[in-house]
C-alpha positions as a printed NumPy array, in Angstrom:
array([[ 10.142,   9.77 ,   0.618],
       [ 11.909,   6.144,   1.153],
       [  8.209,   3.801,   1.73 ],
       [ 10.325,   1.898,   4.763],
       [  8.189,  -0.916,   5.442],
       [  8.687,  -2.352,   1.823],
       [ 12.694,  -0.934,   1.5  ],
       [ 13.021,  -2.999,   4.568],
       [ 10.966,  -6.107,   2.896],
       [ 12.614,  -6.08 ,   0.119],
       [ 15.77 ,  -6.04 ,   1.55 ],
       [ 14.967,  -9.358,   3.663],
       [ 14.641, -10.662,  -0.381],
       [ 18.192,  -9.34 ,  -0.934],
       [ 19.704, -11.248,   1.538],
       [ 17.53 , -14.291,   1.579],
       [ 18.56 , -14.666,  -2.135],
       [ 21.928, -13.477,  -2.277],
       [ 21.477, -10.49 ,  -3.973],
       [ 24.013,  -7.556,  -2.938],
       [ 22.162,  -4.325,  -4.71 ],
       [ 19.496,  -3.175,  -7.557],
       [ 19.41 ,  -0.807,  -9.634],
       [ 16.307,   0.529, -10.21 ],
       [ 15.383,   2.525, -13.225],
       [ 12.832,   5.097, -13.613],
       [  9.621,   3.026, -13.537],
       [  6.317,   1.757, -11.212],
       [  8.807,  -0.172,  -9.021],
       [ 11.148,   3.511,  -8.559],
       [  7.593,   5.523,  -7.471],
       [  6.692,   2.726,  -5.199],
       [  9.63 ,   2.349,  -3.494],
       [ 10.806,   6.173,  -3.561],
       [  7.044,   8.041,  -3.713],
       [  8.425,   9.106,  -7.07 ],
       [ 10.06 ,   8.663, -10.69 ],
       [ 11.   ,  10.371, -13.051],
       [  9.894,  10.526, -16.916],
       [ 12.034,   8.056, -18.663],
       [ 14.121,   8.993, -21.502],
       [ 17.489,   7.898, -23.346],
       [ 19.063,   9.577, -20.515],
       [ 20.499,   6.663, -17.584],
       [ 19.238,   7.18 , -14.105],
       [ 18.978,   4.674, -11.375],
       [ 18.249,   4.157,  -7.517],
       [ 20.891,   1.704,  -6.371],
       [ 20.149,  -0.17 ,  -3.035],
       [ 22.028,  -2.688,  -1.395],
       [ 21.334,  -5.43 ,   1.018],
       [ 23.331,  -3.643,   3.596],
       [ 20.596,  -0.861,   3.559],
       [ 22.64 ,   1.676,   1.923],
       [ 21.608,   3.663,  -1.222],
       [ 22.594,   6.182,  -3.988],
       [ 21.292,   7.737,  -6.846],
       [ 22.563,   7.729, -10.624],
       [ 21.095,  10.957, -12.063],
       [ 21.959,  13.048, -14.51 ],
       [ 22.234,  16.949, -14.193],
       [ 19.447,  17.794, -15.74 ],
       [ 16.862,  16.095, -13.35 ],
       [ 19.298,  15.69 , -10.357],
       [ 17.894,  18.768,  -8.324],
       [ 14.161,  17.82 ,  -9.165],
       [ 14.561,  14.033,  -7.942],
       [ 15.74 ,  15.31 ,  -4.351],
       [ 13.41 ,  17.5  ,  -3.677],
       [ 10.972,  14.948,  -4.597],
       [ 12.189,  12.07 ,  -2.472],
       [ 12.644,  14.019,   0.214],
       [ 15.379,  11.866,   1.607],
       [ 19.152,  12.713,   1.839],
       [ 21.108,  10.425,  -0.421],
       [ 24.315,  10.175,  -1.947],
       [ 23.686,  11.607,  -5.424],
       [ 26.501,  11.034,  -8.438],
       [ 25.326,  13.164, -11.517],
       [ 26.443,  13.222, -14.997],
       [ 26.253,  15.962, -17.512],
       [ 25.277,  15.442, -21.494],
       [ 29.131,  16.242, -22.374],
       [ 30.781,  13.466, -20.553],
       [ 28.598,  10.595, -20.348],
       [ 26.866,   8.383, -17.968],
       [ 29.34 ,   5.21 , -17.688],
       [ 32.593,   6.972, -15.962],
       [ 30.103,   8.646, -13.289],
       [ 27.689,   5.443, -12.465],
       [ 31.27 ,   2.836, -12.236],
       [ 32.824,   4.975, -10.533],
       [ 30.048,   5.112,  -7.725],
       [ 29.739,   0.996,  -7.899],
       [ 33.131,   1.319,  -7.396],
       [ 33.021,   3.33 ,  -4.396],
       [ 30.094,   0.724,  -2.831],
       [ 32.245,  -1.928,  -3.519],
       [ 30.195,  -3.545,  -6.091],
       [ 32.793,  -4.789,  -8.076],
       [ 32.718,  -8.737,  -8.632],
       [ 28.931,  -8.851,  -6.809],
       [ 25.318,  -9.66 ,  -7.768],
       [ 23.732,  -6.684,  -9.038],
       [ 19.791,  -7.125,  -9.872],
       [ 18.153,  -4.457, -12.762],
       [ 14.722,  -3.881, -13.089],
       [ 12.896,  -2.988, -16.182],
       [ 13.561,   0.838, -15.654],
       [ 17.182,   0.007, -17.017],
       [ 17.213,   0.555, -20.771],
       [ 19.215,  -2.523, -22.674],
       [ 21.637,  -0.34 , -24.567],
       [ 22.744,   1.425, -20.989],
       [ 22.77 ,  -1.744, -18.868],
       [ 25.173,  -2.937, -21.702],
       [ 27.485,   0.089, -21.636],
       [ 28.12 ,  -0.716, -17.669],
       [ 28.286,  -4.275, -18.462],
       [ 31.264,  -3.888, -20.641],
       [ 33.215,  -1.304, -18.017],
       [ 32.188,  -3.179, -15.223],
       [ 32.858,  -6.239, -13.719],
       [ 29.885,  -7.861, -11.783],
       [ 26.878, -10.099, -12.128],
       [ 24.419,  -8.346, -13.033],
       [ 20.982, -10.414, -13.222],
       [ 17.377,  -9.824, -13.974],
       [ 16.103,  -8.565, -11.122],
       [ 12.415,  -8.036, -12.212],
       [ 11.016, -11.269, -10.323],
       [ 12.515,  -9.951,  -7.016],
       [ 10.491,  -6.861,  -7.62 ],
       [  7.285,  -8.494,  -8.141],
       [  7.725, -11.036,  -4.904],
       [  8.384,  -7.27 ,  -3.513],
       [  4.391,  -6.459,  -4.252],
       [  2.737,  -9.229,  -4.765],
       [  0.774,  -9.267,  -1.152],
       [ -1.116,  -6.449,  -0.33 ],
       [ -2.277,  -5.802,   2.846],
       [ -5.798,  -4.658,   4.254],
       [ -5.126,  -0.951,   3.404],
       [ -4.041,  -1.681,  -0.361],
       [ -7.325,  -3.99 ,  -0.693],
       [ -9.652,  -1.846,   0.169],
       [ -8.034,   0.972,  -2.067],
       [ -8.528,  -1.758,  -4.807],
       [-11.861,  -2.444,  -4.277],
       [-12.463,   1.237,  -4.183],
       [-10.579,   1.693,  -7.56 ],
       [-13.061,  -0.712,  -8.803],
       [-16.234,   0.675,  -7.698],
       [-14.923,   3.52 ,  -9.588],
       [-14.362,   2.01 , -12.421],
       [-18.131,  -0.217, -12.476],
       [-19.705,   3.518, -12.277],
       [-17.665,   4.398, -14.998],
       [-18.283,   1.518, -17.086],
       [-21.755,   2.407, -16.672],
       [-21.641,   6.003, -17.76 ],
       [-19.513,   5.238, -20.501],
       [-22.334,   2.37 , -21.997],
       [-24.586,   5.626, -21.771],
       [-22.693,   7.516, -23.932],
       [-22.168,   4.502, -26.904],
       [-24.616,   5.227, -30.112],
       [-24.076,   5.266, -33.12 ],
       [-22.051,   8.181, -34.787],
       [-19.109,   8.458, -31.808],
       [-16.052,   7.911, -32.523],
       [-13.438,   5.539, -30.338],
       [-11.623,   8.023, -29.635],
       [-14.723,  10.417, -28.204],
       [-15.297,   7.247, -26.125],
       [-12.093,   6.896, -24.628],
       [-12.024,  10.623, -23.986],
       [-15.337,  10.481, -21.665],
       [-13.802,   7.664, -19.839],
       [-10.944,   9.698, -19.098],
       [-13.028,  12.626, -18.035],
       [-15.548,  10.627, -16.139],
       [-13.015,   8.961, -13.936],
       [-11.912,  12.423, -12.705],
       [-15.639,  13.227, -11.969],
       [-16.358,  10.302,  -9.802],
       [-12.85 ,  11.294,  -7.791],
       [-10.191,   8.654,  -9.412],
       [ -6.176,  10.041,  -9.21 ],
       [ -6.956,   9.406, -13.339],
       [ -6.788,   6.443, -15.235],
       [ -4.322,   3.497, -14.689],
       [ -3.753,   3.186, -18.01 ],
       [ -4.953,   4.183, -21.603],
       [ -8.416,   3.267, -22.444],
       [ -8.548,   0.285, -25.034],
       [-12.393,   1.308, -27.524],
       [-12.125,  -1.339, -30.167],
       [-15.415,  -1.589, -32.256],
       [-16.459,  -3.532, -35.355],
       [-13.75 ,  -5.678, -37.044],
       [-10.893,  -3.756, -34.409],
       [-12.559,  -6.011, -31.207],
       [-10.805,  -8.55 , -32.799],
       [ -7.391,  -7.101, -31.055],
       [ -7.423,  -7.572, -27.708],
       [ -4.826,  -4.624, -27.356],
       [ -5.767,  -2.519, -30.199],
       [ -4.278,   0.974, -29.747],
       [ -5.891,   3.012, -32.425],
       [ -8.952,   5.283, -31.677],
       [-10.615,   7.052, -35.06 ],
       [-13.214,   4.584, -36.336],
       [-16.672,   5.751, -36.324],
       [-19.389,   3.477, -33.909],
       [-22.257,   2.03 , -36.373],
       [-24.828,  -0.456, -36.214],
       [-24.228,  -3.77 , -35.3  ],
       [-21.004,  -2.908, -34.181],
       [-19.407,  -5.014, -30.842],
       [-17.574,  -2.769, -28.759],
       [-15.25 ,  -3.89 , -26.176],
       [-14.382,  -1.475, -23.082],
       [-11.629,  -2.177, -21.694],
       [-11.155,   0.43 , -18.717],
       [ -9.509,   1.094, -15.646],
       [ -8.108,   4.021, -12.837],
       [ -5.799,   4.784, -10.121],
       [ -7.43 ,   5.36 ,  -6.114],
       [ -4.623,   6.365,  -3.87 ],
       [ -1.999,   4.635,  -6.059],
       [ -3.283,   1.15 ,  -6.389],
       [ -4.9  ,   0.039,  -9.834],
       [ -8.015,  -1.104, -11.396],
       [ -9.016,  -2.688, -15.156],
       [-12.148,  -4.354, -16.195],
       [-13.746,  -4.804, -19.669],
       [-17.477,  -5.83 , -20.814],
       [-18.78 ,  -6.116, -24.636],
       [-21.56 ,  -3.451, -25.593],
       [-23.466,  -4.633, -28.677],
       [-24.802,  -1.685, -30.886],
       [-28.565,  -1.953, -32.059],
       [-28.468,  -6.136, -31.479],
       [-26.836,  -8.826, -31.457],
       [-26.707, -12.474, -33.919],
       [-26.972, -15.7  , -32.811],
       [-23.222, -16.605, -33.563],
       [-22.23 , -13.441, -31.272],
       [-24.944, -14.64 , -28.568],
       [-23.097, -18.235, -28.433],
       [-19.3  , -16.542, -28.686],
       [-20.369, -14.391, -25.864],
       [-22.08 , -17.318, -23.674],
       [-18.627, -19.371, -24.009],
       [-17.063, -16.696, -22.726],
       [-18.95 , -15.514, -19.397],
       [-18.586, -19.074, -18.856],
       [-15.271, -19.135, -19.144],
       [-14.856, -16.264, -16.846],
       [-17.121, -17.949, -14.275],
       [-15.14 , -20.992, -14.357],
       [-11.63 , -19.092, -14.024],
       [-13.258, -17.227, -10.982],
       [-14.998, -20.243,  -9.335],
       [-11.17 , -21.859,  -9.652],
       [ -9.248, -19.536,  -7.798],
       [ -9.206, -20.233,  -4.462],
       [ -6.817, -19.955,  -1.6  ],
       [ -3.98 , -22.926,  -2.63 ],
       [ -4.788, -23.283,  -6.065],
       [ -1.843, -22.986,  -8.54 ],
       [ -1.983, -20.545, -11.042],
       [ -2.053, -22.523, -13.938],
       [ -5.003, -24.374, -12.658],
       [ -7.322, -20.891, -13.01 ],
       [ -5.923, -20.645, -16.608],
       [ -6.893, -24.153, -17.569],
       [-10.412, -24.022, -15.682],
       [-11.282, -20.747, -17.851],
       [ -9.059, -22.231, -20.943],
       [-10.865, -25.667, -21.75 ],
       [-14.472, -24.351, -21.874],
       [-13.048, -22.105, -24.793],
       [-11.487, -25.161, -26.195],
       [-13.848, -27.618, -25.795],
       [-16.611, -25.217, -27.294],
       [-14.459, -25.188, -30.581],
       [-12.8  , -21.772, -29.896],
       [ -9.499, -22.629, -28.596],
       [ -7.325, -20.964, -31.232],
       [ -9.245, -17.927, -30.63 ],
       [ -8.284, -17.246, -26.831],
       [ -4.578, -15.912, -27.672],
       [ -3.857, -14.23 , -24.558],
       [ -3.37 , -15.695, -21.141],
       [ -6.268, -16.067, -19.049],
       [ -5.101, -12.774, -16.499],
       [ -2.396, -11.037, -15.124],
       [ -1.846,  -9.542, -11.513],
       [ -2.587,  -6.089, -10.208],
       [ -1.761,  -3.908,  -7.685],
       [  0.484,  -0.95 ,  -8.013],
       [  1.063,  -1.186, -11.561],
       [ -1.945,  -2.659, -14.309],
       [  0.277,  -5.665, -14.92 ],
       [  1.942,  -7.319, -12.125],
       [  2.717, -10.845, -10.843],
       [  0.76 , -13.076, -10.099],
       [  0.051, -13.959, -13.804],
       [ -2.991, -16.167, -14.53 ],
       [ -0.793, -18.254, -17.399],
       [ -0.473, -22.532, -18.548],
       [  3.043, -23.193, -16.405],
       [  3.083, -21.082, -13.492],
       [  2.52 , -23.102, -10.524],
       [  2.496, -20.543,  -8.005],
       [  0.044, -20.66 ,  -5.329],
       [ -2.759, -18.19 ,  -4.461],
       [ -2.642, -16.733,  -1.049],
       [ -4.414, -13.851,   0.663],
       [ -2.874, -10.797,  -0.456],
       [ -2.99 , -11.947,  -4.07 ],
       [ -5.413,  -9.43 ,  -6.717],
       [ -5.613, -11.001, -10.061],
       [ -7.476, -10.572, -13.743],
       [ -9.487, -13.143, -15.065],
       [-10.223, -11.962, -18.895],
       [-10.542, -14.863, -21.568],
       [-11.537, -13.744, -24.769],
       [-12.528, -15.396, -28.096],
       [-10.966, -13.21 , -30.812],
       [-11.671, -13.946, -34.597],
       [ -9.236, -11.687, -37.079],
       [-11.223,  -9.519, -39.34 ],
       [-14.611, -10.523, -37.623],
       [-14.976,  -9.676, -33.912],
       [-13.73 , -10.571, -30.876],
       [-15.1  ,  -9.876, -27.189],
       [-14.17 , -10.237, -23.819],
       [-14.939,  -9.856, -20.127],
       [-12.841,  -8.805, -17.172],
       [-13.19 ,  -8.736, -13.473],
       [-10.277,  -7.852, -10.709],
       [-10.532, -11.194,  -7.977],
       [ -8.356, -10.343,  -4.844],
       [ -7.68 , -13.327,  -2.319],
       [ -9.102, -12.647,   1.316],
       [ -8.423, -14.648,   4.002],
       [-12.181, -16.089,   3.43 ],
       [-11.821, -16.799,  -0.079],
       [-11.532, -15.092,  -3.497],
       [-13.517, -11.755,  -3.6  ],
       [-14.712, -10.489,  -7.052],
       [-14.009,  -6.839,  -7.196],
       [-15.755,  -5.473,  -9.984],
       [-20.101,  -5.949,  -9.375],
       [-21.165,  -4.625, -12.805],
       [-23.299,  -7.17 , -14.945],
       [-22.233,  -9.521, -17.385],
       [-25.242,  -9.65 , -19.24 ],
       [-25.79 ,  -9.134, -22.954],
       [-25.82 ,  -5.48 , -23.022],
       [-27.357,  -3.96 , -26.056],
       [-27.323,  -0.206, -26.807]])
């Protein structure tokens, strides 16, 4: 089912920047705008919409019947079977829209290889249209908020049960399975994206992927956790030390709530972007650490787990109410450990609002 009031918002965006249609590939942007998408594969598919408030779908045969029962909305559907290809079908319907010669935005549903196959039999300007999707969501309203900060009390209780279950003996893996299941238990859609468990020397990768080593002693552990609540997105992380902690991981950690204080205490309603970044940025630095904080300071949230605004050196955008943000520095030291902590901030019309409540204190299992 078309979601109206944003169609219609974005398609104020269209105009305002000259923009005559998108194509929209399966993706977070497709489900938001449509209440669905489906599984991407090698297979093109798109949504096309243009500033005139007409749409079609690109869709080939196999998922054709699937995507309009789902959407629930009649639409002009052009379908393609494996045996012919997906470039005759998809010009032809530009074509037939009259999108030859016009601005054509794709979003990041839109494999490279395909876009470039309808680049070369087509002749029209097609442009990134990723940013326009972003302005699309980057203000949520009162509703979307308050599913947020729901989404995060979820994830603090889960955060908490999870800490529980670290000893000794686990495995990553059996970690990132009870988050899974424990978000389900405390009434989350499921999680909003895969659990990151990286103990010992592996906390050293803020997005290690892997999931077999064994918990010891001594090990760091970063969680790095989040869910879904009625379609809008949550993430947090804290830093579980196993059976103690050193001094050098004591003063590592230190920099580092402080550095998350500071990026919280700087966003407020007005100040740019890169202004949180550098207020969380130079305590690492100036404590020595600066080479060690490789990641951006956050990113924005919302419908998807990564989403504008990002919390970055050079983006000068301005917070306003509406806005939901990470702050997350992290020291990281390859083949040694690395920790971090992360809290959702959403901008009220009173002022930044931390989302997540569970400590930052040393916590020591």
């Amino acid at each position: 089912m078309l979601n109206q009031k944003y169609i219609d918002k974005l398609l104020k965006i269209m105009k305002d920047k000259s923009i005559d249609a998108l194509m929209i590939g399966p993706s977070t942007d497709l489900k938001f705008l449509l209440g669905y998408s489906p599984h991407p594969d090698e297979r093109f598919q798109s949504f096309v919409l243009l500033n005139t408030g007409e749409f079609f779908y690109i869709s080939p045969q196999i998922t054709a019947e699937e995507i309009e029962e789902k959407i629930k909305t009649e639409i002009d559907m052009y379908t393609w079977g494996d045996h012919e290809g997906f470039v005759g079908t998809t010009v032809n319907a530009l074509k037939k829209y009259g999108l030859e010669n016009k601005k054509i935005g794709i979003n990041n549903g839109i494999i490279g290889i395909n876009y470039l196959d309808i680049k070369n039999s087509f002749d029209a300007n097609f442009i990134n249209g990723h940013q326009i999707l972003e302005e699309l969501r980057i203000i949520k309203d009162d509703k979307e908020i308050e599913f947020m900060r729901k989404a995060s009390e979820l994830a603090d209780k889960v955060m908490s049960r999870t800490i529980e279950f670290i000893q000794p003996g686990v495995t990553e893996k059996d970690i990132k399975e009870k988050i899974e299941e424990y978000f389900i238990e405390e009434g989350a859609d499921g999680v909003s994206f895969t659990p990151i468990i990286a103990s010992g020397k592996n906390s050293s990768k803020p997005h290690y992927a892997e999931d077999s080593r064994v918990i010891q002693e001594k090990d760091i552990v970063i969680l790095d956790l989040g869910c879904k609540y009625q379609g809008l997105c949550s993430d947090m992380s804290r830093t579980v030390f196993v059976g103690g902690v050193t001094e050098e991981e004591r003063k590592v950690y230190e920099i580092i709530r402080e550095s998350n204080e500071a990026g919280e205490n700087k966003a407020q309603i007005g100040t740019k972007s890169e202004e949180v970044d550098k207020a969380a940025r130079d305590i690492i630095i100036e404590a020595g650490y600066g080479d060690c904080f490789i990641n951006r300071t956050g990113h924005g949230i919302g419908y998807s787990v990564h989403e504008a605004p990002d919390i970055v050196g050079g983006n000068d955008i301005k917070l306003v109410p509406g806005m939901a943000f990470s702050i997350e520095p992290g020291i990281y030291i390859p083949n040694k450990f690395g920790m971090r902590i992360e809290d959702i901030v959403v901008m009220t019309e009173e002022g930044p609002e931390i989302l997540n409540k569970f400590t930052k204190d040393i916590i020591i299992k």
